[in-house]
N, C-alpha and C positions, 0 to 999 in steps of 0.2 A: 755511128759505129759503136759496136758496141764492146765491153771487156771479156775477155774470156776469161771461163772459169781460171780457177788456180793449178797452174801447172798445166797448161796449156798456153803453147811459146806463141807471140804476136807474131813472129818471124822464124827467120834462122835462126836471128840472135834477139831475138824481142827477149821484153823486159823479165819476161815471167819464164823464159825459158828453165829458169830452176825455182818453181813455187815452192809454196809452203811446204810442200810435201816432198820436195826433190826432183828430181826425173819425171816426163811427164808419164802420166798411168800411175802413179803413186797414189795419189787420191784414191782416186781409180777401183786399185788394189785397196786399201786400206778398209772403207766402207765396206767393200767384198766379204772381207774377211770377219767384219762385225757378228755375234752368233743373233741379235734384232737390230737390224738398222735404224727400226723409229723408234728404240727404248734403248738400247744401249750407250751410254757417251761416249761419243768422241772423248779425246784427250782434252782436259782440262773445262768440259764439261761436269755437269752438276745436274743429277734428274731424283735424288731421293728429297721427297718430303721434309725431310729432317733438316735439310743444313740449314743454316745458319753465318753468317759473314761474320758474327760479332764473337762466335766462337772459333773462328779460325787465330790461329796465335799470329802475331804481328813479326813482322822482319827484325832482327836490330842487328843495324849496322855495325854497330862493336863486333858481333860475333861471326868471326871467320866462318865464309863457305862451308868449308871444309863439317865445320859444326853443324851450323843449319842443315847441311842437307841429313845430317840423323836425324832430323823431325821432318816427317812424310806431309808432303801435298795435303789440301782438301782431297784433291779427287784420288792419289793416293792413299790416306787411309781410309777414307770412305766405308768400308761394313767390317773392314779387316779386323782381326783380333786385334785387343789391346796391349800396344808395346810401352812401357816403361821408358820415358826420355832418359837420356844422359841426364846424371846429374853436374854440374860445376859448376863456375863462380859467377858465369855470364846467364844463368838457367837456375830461375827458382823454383825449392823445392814444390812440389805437386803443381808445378804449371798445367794448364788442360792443352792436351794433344787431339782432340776430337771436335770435329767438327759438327757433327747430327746435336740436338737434342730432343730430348722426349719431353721435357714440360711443353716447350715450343710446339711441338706435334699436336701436344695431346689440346692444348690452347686453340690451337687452327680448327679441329676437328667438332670440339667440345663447348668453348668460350672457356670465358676463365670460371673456374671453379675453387672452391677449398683444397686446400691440401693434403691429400691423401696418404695410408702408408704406404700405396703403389707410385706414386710421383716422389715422398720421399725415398723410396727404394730408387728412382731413375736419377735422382741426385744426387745419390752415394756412389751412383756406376757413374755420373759424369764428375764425381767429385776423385774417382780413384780410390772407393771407398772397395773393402774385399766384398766381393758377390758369391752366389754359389755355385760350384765348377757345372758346366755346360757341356754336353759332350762333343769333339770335335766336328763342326763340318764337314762333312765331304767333299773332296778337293774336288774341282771339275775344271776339266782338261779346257784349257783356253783355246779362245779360235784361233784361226790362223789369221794374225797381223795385228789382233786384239796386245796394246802394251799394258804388261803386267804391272800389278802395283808395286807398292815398296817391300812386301813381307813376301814375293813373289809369288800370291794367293790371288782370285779372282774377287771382290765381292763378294758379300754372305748376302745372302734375301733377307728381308726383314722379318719374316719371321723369327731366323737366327738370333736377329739380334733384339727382339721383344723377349724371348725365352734368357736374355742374360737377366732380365731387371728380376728380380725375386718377388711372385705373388703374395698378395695381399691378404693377409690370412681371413679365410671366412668366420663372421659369428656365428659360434653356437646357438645353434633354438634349443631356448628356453623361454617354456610353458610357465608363468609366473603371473600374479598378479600386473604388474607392469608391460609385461612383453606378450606378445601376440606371437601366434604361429604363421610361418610363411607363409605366403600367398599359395592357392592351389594352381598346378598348370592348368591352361588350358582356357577356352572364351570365358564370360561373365558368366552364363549358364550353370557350368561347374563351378567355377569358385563360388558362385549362390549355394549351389547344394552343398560345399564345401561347409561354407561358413554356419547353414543352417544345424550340418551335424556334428558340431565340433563342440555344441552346450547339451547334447543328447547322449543319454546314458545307453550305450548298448549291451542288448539282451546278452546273456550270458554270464559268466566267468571271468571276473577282470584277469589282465595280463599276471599280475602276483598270484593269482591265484590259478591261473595256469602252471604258474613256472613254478610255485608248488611242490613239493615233491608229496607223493601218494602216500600216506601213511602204512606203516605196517599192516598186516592183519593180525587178530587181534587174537588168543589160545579161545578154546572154552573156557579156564578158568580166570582168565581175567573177563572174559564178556561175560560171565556169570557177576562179576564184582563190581563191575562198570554199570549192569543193572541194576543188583540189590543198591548200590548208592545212588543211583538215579530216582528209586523210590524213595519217598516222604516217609521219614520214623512216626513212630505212633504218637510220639510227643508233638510233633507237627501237625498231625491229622487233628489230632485232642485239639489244640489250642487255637487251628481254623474253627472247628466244629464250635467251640465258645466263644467265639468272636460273632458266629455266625448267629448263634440263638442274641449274642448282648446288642446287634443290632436289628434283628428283628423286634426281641422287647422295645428297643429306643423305637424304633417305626411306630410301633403299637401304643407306646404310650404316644409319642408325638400325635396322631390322630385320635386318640382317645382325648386330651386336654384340647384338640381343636372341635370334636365333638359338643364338649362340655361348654364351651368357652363362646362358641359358636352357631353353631347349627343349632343347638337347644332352644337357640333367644330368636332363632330365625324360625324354629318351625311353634315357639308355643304364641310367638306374635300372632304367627296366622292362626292359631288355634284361637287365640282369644278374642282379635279382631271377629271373626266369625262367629262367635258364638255372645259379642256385644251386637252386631249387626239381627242377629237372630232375638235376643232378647226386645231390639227396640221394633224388629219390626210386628214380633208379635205385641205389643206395647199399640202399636198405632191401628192394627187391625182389631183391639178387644179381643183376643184368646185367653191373654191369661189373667188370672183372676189371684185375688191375693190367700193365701193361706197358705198348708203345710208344703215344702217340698222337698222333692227325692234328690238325695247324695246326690253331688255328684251333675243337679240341676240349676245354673242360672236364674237368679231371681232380681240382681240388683247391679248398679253399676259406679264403680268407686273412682270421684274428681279430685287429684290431687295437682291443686293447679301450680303451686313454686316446681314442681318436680316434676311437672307434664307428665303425668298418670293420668291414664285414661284405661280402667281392666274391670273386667266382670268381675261380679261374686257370684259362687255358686255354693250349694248347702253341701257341709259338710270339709274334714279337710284331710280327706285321704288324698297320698300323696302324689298316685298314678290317673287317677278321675281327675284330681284338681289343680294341685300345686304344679305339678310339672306340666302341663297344662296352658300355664301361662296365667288362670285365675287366681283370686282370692277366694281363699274356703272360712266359710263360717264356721264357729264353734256352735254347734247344735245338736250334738246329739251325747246322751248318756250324762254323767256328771258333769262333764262340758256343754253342757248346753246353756245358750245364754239370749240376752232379750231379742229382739226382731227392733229396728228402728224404728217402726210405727205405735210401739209399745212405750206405755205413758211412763214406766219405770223400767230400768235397768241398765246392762252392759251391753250394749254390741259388740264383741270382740272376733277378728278374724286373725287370718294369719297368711303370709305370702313369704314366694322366696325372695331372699337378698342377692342371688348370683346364680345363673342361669338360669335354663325354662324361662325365660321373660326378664325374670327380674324384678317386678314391679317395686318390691318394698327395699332397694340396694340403697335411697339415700334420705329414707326416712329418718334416721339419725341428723341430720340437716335442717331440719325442720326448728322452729321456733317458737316461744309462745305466741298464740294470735294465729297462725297460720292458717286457713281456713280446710276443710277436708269435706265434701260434700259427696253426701252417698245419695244416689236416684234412685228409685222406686217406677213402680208403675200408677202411680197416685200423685207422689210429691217427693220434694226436695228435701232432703236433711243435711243443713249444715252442720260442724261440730267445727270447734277453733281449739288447736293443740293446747293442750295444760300443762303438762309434764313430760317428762324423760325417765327410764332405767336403764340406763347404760350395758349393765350383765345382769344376769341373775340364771339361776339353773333351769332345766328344761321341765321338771320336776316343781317348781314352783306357778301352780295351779291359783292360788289367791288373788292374783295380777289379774285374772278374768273376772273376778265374784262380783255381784251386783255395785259392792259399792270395793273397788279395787283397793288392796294393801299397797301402800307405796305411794301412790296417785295423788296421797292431798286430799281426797274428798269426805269430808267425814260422813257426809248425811245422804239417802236416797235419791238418786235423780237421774238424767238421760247421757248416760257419756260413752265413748268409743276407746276401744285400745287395742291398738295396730303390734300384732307381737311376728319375730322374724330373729333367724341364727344370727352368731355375731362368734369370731370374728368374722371377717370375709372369707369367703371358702372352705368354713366349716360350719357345725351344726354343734359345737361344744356349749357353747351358752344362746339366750335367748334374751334379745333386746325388745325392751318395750317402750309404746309412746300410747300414751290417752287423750282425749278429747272431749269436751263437755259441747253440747249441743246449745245452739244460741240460734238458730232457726230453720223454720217448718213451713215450706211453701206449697202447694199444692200444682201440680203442674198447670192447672187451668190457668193461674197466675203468673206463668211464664219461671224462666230462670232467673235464681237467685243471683245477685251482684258477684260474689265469687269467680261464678261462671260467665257472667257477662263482662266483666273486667277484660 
């Protein structure tokens, strides 16, 4: 057999005759009247999220009924606005009257997290802390048989009561060094092209200079003034215009000293190279033949072997034929004229540059007594071994070359050489001289001299 529901009598007088709910149909009715039967609570149910047991305030026996009941049920205060307890002596100040809380919600929902200023904000509402005024609910008319709470209100929906906790103020974006801009809405797609054009300068007019304001326009006679001072004073033009010629001189001499310094030694190498190679190879075929010759013509070829010289001589010592050139020019013509090597007396004396065009005679000064100086021929070898030095002497002093040389040391007739060249370096103010006395005569038949075999 089984029990009947509640308030449904076993008899006439059965046990249940007066259930929970009174008269039988009371139940009945009650449910009836709920405005959702499977969400709404029954009396002394509990269906928000929120509650809590450990936040329900405890009984104390000390305080009369009468007291307790001005603090509401759970299900009594349940969403209703918040009332202020009595205060007195049984009842300490800021006791908690509420039963929901929202760390606990947010806990269920979330796990546990940091402490935020929105969960602090929800602990200042469950602490009775002031919040910011909320506009009222709108009362809504109770169903029929539904019992009213303590404030004689229905429940607020939760919305209501998340709108009491005070929002969490948003961060400013701020574009800084350290801080990034928010995320773009929207799939990965976008936020790509987001992120791509957010380091891209775009075309135009920055935002400042939009916002700008337009300048006036301007009379004729100030755009008359704003011109003339936009143009360059004469003083200005003057002193570009000289700046202009003092670095094209600097240009001009810079490749003029790299001419001099350079190219001159590079193009009379090859001039001379060419024109030894020319002498020896007429030398091997029998063309040329010994006796006078023309300016300006190769006849001989000078071995200065501590100073690895190896240069033609050619007759004469003009300066664009010979010397620049890259050869050695003989003195031979007019009161400079002087002996030939193969000649039983006299001077041989030539002349070379010390700097540029070749260079051949730049370290003749270097030289020592004994040094050997071999001039070839197309016959034979003439040694000569340095004698002496003249350090300076003028250009003008002609005596240096005569048969038996002023200066030299030599008193008496005999076979010597003397090597004359500017001094100082890179100029032509004085003329250095060096001599040589002849110490031997080999005929090429007999091969090369020791000098050159060394």
């Amino acid at each position: 057999m089984t029990a009947g529901r509640p308030g449904q009598a076993a008899g006439p007088e059965g046990p249940d005759a007066h259930g929970a709910y009174g008269t039988d149909g009371a139940f009945v009715a009650a449910v009836d009247g709920l405005a959702d039967p499977l969400n709404d609570p029954l009396p002394g149910g509990h269906t928000s999220p929120w509650f809590r047991s450990e936040n329900i305030p405890a009984v104390d026996p000390a305080v009369p009924h009468a007291m307790q009941s001005a603090y509401p049920s759970s299900y009594e205060d349940g969403y209703a606005p918040r009332q202020t307890p009595p205060q007195g002596p049984q009842q300490p100040q800021g006791a908690p009257n509420e039963w929901y809380d929202p760390a606990g919600y947010q806990r269920d929902w979330y796990g546990p997290q940091e402490p935020s200023a929105r969960m602090a904000a929800a602990d200042q509402v469950a602490q009775g802390a002031p919040v910011a005024p909320v506009p009222p609910a709108e009362e809504s008319t109770p169903a029929p048989g539904a019992p009213p709470d303590a404030a004689g209100l229905h429940a607020e929906p939760r919305t209501e009561v998340l709108a009491r906790i005070p929002a969490e103020p948003e961060p400013e974006a701020e574009f800084g060094p350290t801080s990034s801009p928010a995320p773009a809405p929207g799939g990965r797609a976008e936020r790509r092209r987001a992120a791509k054009g957010r380091g891209r300068r775009r075309p135009g007019a920055s935002p400042e200079q939009k916002a700008a304001p337009a300048a006036a326009p301007m009379s004729r006679v100030e755009a008359r003034r704003a011109a003339r001072a936009a143009k360059d004073s004469p003083a200005v033009i003057a002193s570009r215009a000289v700046g202009e010629v003092f670095i094209t001189l600097g240009v001009l001499m810079l490749l003029f000293v790299t001419y001099q310094l350079w190219w001159t030694n590079i193009r009379a190498d090859q001039i001379a190279g060419k024109e030894t190679n020319r002498i020896q190879d007429e030398w091997a075929n029998g063309d040329r033949k010994p006796g006078v010759f023309a300016p300006g013509e190769g006849f001989a070829i000078m071995h200065i072997p501590k100073l690895d010289v190896v240069a033609p001589i050619a007759e004469g010592i003009d300066k664009e034929k010979v010397l620049d050139r890259g050869m050695i020019g003989h003195y031979g013509e007019g009161r400079l004229k002087t002996a030939m090597p193969s000649d039983k007396q006299g001077n041989f004396s030539v002349a070379g540059h010390r700097n540029t065009h070749g260079e051949p005679f730049r370290y003749i000064n270097k030289l020592n007594p004994g040094d050997p100086i071999v001039v070839e021929t197309r016959d034979a070898y003439y040694t000569y071994e340095m004698a002496s030095i003249l350090p300076q002497t003028s250009p003008s002093n002609i005596s240096v070359i005569e048969p038996i040389p002023v200066g030299s040391g030599f008193t008496r007739p005999g076979r010597y050489l003397t090597l004359t060249t500017c001094t100082p370096e890179f100029t032509s103010t004085y003329r250095l001289i060096v001599w040589g006395k002849m110490v031997d005569e080999r005929p090429r038949s007999e091969g090369k001299p020791d000098a050159l075999v060394g």
